[in-house]
Backbone as JSON, one array per atom type, in Angstrom:
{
  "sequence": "XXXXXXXXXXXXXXXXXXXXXXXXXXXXXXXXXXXXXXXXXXXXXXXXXXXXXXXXXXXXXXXXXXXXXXXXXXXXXXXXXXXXXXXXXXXXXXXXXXXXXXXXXXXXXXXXXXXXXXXXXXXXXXXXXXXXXXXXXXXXXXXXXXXXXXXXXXXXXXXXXXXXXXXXXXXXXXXXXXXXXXXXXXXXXXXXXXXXXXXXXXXXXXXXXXXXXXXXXXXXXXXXXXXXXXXXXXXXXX",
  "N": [[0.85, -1.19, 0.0], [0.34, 2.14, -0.47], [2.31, 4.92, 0.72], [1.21, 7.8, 1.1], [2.74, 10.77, 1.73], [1.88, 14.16, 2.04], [4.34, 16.98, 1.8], [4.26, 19.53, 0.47], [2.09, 21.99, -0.57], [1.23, 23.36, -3.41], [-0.27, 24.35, -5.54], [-3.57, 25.14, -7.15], [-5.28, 24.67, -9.59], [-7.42, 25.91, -12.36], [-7.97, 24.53, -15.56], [-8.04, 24.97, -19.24], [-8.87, 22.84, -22.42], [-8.54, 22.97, -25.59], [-10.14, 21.03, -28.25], [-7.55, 18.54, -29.47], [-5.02, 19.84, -28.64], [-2.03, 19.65, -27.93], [0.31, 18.45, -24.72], [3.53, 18.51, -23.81], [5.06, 17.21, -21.54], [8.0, 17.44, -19.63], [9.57, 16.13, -17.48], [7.58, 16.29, -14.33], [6.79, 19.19, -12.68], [5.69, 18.71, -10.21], [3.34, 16.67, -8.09], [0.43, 15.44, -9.27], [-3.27, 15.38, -8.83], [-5.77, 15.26, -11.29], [-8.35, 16.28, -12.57], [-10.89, 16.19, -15.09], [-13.41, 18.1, -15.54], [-15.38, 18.1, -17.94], [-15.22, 17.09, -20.99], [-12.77, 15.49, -22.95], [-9.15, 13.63, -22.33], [-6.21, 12.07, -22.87], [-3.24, 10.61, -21.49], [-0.12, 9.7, -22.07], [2.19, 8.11, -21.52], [4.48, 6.79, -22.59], [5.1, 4.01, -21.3], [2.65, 3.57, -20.76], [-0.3, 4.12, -20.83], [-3.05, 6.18, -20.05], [-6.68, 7.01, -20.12], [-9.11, 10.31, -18.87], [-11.47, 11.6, -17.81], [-14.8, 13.15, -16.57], [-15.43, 11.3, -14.95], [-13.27, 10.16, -14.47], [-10.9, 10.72, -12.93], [-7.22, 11.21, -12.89], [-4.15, 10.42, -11.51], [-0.85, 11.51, -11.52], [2.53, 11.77, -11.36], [5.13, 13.83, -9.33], [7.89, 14.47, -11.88], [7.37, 12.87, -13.59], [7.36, 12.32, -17.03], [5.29, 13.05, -20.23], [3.15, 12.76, -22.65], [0.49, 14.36, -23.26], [-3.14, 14.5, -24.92], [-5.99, 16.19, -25.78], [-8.93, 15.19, -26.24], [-11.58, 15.95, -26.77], [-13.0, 18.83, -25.98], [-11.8, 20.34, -23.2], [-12.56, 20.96, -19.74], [-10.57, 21.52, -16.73], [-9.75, 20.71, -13.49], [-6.82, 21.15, -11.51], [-4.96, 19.78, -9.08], [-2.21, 20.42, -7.2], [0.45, 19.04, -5.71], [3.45, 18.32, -3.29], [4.85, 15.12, -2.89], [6.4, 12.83, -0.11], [6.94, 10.35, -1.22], [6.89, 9.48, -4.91], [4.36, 7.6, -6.24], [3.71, 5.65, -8.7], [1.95, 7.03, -11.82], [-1.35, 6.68, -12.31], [-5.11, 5.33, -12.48], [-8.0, 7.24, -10.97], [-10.53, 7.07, -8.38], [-13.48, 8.85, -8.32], [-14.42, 12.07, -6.29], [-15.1, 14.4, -4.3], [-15.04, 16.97, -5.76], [-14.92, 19.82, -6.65], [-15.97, 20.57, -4.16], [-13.49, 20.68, -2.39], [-12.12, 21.91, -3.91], [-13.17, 24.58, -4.02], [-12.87, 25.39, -1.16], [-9.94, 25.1, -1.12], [-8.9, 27.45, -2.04], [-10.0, 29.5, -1.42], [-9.06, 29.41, 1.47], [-6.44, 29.73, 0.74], [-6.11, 32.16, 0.49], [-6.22, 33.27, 2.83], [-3.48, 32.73, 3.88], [-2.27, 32.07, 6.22], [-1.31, 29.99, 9.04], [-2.52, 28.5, 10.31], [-4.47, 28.03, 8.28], [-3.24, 27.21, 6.2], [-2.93, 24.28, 7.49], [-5.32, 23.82, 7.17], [-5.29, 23.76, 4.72], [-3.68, 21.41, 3.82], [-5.09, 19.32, 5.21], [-7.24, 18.96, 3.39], [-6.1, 18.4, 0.9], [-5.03, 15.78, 2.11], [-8.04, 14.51, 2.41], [-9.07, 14.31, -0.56], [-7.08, 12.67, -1.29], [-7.62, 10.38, -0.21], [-10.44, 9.66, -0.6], [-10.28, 9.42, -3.61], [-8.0, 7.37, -3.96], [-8.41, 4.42, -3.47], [-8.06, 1.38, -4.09], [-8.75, 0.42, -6.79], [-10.35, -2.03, -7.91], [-9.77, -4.14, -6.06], [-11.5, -5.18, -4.37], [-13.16, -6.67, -5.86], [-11.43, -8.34, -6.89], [-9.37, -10.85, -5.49], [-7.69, -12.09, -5.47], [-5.94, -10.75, -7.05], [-4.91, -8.86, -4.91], [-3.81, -10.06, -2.98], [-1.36, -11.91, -4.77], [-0.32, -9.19, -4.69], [0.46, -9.16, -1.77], [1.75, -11.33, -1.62], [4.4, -10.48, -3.69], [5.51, -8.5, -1.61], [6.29, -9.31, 0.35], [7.91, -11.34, -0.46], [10.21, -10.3, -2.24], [12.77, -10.34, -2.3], [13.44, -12.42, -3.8], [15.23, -13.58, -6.33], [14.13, -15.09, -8.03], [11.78, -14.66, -8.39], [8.66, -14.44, -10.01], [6.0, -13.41, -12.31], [4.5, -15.55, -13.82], [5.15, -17.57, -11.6], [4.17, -16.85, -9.67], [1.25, -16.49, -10.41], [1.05, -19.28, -10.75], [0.55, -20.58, -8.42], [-2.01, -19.78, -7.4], [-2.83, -20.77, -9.12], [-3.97, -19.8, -11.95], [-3.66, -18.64, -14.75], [-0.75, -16.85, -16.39], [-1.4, -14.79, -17.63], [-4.24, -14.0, -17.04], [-3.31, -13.27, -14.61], [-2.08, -11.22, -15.32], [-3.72, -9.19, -16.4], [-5.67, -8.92, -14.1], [-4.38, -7.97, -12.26], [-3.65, -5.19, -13.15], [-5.9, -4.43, -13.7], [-6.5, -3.56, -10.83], [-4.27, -2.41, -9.66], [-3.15, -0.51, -11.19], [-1.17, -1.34, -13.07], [1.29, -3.95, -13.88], [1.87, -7.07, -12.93], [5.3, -7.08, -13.0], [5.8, -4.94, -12.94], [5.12, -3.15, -10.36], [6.25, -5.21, -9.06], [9.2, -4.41, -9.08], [8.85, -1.52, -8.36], [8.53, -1.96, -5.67], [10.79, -3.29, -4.81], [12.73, -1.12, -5.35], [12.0, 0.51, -3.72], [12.78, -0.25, -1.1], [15.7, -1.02, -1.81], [16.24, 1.87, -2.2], [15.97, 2.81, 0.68], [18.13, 0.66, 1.8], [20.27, 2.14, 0.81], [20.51, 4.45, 2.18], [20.59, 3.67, 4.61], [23.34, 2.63, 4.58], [24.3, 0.62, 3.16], [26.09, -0.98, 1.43], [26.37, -1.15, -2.73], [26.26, -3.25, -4.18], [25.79, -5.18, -1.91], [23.13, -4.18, -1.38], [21.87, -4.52, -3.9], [21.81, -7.35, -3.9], [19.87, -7.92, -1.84], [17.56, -7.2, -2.44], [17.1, -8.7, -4.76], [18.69, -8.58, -6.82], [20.99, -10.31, -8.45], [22.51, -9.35, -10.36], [24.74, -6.58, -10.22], [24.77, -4.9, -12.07], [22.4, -4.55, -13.99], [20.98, -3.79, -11.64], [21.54, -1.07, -10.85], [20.64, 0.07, -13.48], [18.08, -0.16, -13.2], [17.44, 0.86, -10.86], [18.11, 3.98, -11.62], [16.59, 4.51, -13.41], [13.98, 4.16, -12.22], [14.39, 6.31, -10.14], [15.69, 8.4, -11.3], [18.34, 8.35, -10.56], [21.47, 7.49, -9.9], [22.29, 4.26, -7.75], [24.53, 5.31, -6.49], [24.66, 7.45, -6.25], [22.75, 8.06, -4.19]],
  "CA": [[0.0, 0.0, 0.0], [1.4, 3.39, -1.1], [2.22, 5.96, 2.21], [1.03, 9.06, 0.79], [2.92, 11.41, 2.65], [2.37, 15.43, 1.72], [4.64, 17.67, 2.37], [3.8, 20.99, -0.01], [0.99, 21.88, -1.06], [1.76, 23.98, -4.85], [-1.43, 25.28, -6.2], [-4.37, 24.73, -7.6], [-5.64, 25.6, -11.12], [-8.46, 25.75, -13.79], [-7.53, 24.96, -17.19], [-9.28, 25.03, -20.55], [-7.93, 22.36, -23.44], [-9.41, 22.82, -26.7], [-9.81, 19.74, -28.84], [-6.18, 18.54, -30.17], [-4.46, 20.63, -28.43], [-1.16, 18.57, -27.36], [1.46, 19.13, -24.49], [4.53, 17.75, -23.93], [5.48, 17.18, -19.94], [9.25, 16.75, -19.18], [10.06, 15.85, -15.65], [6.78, 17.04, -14.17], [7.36, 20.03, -11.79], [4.67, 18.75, -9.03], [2.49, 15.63, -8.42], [-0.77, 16.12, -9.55], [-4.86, 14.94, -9.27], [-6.42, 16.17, -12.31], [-10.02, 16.03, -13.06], [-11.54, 17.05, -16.14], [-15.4, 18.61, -15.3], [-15.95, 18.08, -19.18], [-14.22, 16.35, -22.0], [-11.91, 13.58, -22.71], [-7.65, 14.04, -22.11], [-5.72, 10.84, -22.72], [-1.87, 11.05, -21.06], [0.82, 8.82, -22.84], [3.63, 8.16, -20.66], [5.66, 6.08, -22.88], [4.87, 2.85, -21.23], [1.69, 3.37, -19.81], [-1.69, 5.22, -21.77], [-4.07, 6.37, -19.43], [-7.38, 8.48, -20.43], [-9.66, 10.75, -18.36], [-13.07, 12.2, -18.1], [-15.01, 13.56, -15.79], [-15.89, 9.84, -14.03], [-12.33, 9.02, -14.71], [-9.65, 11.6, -12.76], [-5.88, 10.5, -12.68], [-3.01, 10.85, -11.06], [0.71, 11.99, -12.1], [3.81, 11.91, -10.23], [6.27, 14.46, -10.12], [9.45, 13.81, -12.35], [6.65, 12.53, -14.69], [7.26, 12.55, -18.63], [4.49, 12.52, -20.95], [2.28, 13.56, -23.78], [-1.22, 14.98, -22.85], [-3.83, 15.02, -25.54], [-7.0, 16.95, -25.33], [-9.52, 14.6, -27.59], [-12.69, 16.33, -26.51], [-12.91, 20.1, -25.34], [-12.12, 20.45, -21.67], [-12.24, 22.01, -18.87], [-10.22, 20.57, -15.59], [-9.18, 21.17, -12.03], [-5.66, 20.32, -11.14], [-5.05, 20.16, -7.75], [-0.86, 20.06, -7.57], [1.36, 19.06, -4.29], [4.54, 17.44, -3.09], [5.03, 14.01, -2.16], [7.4, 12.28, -0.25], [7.17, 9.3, -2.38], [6.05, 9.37, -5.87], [4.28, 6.64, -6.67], [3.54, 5.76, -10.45], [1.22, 7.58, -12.59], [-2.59, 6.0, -11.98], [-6.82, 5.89, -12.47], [-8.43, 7.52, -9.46], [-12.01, 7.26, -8.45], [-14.26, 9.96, -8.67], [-14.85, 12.38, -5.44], [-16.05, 15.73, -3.94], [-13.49, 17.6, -6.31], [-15.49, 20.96, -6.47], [-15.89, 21.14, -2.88], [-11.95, 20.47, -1.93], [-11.42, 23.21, -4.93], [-13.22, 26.03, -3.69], [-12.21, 25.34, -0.13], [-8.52, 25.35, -0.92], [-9.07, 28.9, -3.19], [-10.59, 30.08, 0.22], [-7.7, 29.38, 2.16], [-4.99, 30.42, 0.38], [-6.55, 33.63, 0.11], [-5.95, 33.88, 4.56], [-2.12, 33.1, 3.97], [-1.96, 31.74, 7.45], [-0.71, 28.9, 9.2], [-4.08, 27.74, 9.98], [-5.14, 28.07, 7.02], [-2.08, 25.85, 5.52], [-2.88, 23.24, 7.69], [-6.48, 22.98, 6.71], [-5.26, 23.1, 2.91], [-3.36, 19.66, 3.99], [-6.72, 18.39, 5.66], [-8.41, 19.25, 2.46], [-5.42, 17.21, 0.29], [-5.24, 14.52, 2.09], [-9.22, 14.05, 2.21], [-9.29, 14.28, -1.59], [-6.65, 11.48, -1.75], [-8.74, 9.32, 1.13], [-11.95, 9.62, -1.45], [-10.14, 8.81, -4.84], [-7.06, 6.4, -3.43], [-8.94, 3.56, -2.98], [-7.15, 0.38, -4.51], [-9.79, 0.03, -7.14], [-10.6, -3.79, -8.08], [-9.38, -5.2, -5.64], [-12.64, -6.16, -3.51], [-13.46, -7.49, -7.04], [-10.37, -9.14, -7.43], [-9.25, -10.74, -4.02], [-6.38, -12.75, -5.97], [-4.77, -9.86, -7.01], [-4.47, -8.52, -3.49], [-3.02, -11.8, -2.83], [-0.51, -11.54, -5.23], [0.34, -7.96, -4.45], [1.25, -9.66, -0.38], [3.44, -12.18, -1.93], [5.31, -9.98, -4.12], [5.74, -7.52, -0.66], [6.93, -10.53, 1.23], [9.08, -12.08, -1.24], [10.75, -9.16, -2.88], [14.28, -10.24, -2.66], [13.92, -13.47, -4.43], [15.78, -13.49, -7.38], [13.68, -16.2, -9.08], [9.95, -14.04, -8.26], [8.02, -14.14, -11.38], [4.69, -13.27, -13.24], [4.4, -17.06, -14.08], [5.59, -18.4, -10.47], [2.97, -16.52, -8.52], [0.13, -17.24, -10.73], [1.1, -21.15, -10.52], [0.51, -20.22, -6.38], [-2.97, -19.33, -7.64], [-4.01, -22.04, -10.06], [-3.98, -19.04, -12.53], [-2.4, -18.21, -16.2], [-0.01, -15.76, -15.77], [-2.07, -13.48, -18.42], [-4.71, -13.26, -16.46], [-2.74, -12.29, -13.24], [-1.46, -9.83, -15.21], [-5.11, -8.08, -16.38], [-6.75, -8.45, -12.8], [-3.21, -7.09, -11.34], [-3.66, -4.4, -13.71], [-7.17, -3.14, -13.0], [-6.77, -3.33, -8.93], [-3.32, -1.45, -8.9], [-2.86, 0.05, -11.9], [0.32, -1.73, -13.26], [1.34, -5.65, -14.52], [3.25, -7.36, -11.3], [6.2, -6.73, -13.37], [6.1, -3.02, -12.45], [4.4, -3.35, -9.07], [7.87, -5.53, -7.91], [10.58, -2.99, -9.57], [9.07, -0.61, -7.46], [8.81, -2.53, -4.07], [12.07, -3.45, -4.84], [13.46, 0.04, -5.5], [11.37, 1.43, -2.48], [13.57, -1.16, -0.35], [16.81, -0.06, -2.2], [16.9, 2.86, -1.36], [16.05, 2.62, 2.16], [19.13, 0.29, 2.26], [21.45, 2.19, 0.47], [20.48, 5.61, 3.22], [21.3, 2.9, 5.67], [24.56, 2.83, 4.37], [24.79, 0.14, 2.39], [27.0, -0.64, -0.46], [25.52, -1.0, -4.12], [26.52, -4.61, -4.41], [25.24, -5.69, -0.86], [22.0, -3.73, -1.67], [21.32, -5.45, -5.1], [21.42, -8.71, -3.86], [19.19, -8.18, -0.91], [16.19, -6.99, -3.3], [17.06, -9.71, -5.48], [19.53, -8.72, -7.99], [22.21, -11.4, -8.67], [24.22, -8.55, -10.98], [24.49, -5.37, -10.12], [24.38, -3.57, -13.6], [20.67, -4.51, -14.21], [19.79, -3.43, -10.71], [21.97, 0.21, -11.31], [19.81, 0.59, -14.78], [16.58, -0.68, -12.8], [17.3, 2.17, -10.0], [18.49, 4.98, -12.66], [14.69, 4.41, -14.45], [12.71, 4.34, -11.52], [14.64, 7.17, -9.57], [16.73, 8.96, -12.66], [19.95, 8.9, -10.14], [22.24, 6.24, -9.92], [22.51, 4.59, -6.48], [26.11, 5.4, -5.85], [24.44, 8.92, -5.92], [21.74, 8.21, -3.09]],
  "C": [[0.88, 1.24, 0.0], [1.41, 4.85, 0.39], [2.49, 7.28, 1.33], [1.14, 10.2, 1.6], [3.16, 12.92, 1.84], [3.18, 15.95, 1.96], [5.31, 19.0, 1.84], [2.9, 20.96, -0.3], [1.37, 23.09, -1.87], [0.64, 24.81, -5.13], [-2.56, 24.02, -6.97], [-5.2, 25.33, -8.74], [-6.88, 24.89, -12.13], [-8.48, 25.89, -14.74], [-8.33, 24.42, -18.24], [-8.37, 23.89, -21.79], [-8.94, 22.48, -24.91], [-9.52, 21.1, -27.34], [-8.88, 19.69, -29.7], [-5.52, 19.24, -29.61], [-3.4, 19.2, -27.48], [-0.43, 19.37, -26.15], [2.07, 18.22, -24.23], [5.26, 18.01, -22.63], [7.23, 16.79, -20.37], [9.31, 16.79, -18.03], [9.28, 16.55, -14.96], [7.06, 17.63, -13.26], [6.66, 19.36, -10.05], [3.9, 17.31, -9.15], [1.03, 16.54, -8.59], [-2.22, 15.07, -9.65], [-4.85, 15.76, -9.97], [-7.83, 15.49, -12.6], [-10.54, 16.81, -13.88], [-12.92, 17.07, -15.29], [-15.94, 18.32, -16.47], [-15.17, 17.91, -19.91], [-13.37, 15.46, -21.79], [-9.98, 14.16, -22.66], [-7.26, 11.96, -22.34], [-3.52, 11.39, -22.16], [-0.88, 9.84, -21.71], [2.31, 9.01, -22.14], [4.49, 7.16, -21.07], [5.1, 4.62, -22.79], [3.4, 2.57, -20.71], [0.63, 4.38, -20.53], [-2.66, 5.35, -20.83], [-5.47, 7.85, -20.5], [-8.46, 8.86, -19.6], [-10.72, 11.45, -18.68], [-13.3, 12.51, -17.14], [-15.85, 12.26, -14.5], [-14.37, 9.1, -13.74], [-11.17, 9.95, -14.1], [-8.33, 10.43, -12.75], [-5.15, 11.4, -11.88], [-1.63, 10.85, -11.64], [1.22, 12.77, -11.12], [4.38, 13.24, -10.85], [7.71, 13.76, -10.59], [8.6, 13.12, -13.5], [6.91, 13.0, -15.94], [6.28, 12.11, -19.34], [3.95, 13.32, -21.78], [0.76, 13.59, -23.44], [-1.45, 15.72, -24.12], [-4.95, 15.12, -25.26], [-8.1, 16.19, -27.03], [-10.62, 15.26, -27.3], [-12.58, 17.62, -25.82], [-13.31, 19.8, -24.16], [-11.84, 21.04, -20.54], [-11.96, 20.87, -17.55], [-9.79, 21.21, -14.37], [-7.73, 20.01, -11.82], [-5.38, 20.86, -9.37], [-2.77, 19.51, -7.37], [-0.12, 20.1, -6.23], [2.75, 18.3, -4.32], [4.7, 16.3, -2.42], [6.17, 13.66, -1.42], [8.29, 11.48, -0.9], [6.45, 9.44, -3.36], [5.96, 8.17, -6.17], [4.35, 6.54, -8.77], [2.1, 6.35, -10.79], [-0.16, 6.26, -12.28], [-4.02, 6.08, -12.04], [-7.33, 5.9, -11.14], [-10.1, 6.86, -9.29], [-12.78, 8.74, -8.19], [-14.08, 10.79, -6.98], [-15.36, 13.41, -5.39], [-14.81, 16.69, -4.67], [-13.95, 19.29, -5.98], [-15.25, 21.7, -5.12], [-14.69, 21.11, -1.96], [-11.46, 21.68, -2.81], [-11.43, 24.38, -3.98], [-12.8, 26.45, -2.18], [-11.17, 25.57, 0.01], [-8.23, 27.1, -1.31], [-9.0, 29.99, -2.14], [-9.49, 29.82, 1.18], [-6.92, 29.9, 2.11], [-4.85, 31.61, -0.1], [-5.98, 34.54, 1.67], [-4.36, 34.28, 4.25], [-1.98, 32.91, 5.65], [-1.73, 30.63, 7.77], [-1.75, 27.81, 9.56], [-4.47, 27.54, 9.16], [-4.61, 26.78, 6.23], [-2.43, 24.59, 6.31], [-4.2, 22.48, 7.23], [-6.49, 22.79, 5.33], [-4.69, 21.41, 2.77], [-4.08, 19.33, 4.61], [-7.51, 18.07, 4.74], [-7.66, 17.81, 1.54], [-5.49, 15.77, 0.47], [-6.69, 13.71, 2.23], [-9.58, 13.64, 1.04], [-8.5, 12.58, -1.52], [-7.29, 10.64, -1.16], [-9.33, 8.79, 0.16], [-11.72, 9.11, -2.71], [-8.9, 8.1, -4.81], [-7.59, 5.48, -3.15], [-8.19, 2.21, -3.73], [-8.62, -0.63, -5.22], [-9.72, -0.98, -8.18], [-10.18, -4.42, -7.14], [-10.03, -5.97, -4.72], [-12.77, -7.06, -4.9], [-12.51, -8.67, -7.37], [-8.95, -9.77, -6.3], [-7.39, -11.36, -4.59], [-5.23, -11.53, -6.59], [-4.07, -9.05, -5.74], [-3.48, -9.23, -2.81], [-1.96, -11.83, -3.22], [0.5, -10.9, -4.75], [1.53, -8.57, -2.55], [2.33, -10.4, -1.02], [4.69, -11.57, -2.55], [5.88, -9.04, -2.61], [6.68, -8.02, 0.1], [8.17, -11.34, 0.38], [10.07, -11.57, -2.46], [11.86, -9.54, -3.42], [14.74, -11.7, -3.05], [13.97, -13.22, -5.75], [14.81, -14.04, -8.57], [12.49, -15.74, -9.21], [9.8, -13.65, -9.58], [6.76, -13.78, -11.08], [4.26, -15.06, -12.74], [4.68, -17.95, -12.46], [4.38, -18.0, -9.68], [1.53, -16.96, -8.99], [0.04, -18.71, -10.84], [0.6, -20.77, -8.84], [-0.91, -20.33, -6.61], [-3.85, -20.3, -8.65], [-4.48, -21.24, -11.28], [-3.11, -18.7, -14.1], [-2.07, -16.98, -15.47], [-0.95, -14.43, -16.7], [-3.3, -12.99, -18.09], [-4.51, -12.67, -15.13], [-2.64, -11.49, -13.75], [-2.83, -8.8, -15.33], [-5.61, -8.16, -15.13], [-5.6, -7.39, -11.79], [-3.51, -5.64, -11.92], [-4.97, -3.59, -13.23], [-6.95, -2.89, -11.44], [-5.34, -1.96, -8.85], [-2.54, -0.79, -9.85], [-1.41, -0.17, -13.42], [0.58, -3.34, -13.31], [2.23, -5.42, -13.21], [4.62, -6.88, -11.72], [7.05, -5.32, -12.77], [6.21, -2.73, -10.86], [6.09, -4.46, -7.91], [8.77, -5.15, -8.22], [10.27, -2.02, -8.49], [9.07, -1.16, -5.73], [10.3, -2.49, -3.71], [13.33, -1.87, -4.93], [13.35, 0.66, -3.98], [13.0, 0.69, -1.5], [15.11, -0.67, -0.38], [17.23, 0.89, -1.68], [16.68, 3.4, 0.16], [17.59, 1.85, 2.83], [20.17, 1.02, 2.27], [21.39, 3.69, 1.58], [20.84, 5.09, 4.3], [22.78, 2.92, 5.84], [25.07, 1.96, 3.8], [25.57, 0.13, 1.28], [26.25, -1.1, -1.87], [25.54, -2.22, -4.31], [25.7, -5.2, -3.1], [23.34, -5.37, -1.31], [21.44, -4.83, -2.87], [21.14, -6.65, -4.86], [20.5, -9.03, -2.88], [17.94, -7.5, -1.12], [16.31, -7.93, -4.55], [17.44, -9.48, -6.99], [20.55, -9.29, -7.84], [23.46, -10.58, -9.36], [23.94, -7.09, -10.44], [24.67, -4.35, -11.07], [23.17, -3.2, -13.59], [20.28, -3.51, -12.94], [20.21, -1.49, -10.64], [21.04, 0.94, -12.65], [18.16, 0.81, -14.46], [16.26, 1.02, -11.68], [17.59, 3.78, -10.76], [16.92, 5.36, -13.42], [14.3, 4.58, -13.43], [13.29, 5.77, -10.2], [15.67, 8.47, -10.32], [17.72, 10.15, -11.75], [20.58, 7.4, -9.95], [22.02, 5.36, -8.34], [23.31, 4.96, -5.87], [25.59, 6.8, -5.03], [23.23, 9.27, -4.77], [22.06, 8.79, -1.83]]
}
């Protein structure tokens, strides 16, 4: 489960996209909920296509790269903060977006320290309401999954194919029920456990070689290329 810990809160904005209108994210400045009120947006992050509506908000990390197109004229609320941890890019569920908007608008109008704390009351209520870990009442085996990969992180040999044998399961449909509950094929879902872990060791004080093998890399190139992608710094440099 993902520890969504604030600790800025950036701004909050109302923007207009015509239809077609492209942009082109590099290393996004801020994490971000976005909720269109009207029209369609699809985001293209390379490995991952998400699209949004006004039943369908997402989320985007900061450090995020991607292409945002505007297929349907729209109008959206971005609501933009700082995480501790960015997770990966993701489909939210719907909530009280309006009434977390104009509340924050109203706040940051005082400029007080009260005020700031009830804009992080407001944040983390929004995430409460559309953070929910959606399929996975539906889909108890992917939950399932998700424990074993948590628990068995730093075996070298943890597959796709090994866990759904656990399950009496093809591995192709672990991967679609993994996919709707948590957004991401197990594939992804144990790179980042495994990274999370990483670099907890290597602030410990580990060395790069000790580290890699105790998240379950056997070489330590792969697991240097694996941490470089999912944190774009080396670990030497942690």
């Amino acid at each position: 489960m993902d520890r969504l810990i604030i600790t800025e809160f950036v701004n909050i904005l109302r923007v207009h996209d015509p239809v077609g209108k492209q942009l082109v994210m590099k290393d996004r400045y801020a994490a971000s909920v976005i909720v269109p009120l009207r029209g369609r947006l699809r985001f293209d992050f390379g490995t991952e296509l998400l699209h949004t509506d006004a039943a369908h908000p997402i989320f985007v990390p900061r450090g995020a790269s991607y292409t945002n197109t505007c297929l349907e004229e729209a109008e959206s609320l971005l609501f933009s903060f700082q995480l501790q941890e960015n997770p990966p890019p993701r489909p939210l569920i719907p909530f009280a977006h309006e009434q977390h908007f104009r509340a924050i608008g109203f706040l940051r109008a005082q400029d007080t320290a009260d005020a700031h704390l009830r804009i992080m009351e407001h944040l983390y209520a929004l995430l409460a309401e559309s953070w929910r870990e959606t399929g996975t009442l539906s889909h108890p085996i992917a939950r399932r999954a998700a424990a074993v990969i948590r628990a068995e992180y730093a075996d070298p040999a943890l597959h796709c194919e090994g866990i759904a044998g656990e399950f009496h399961i093809s591995a192709a449909y672990l991967r679609r029920i993994f996919r709707e509950a948590y957004g991401m094929p197990p594939s992804a879902y144990l790179t980042r456990i495994r990274m999370e872990n990483a670099r907890h060791l290597l602030r410990e004080g580990r060395s790069v070689t000790e580290t890699a093998a105790a998240v379950g890399y056997s070489d330590i190139y792969p697991f240097s290329r694996a941490y470089k992608r999912h944190f774009g710094t080396s670990p030497k440099h942690t």
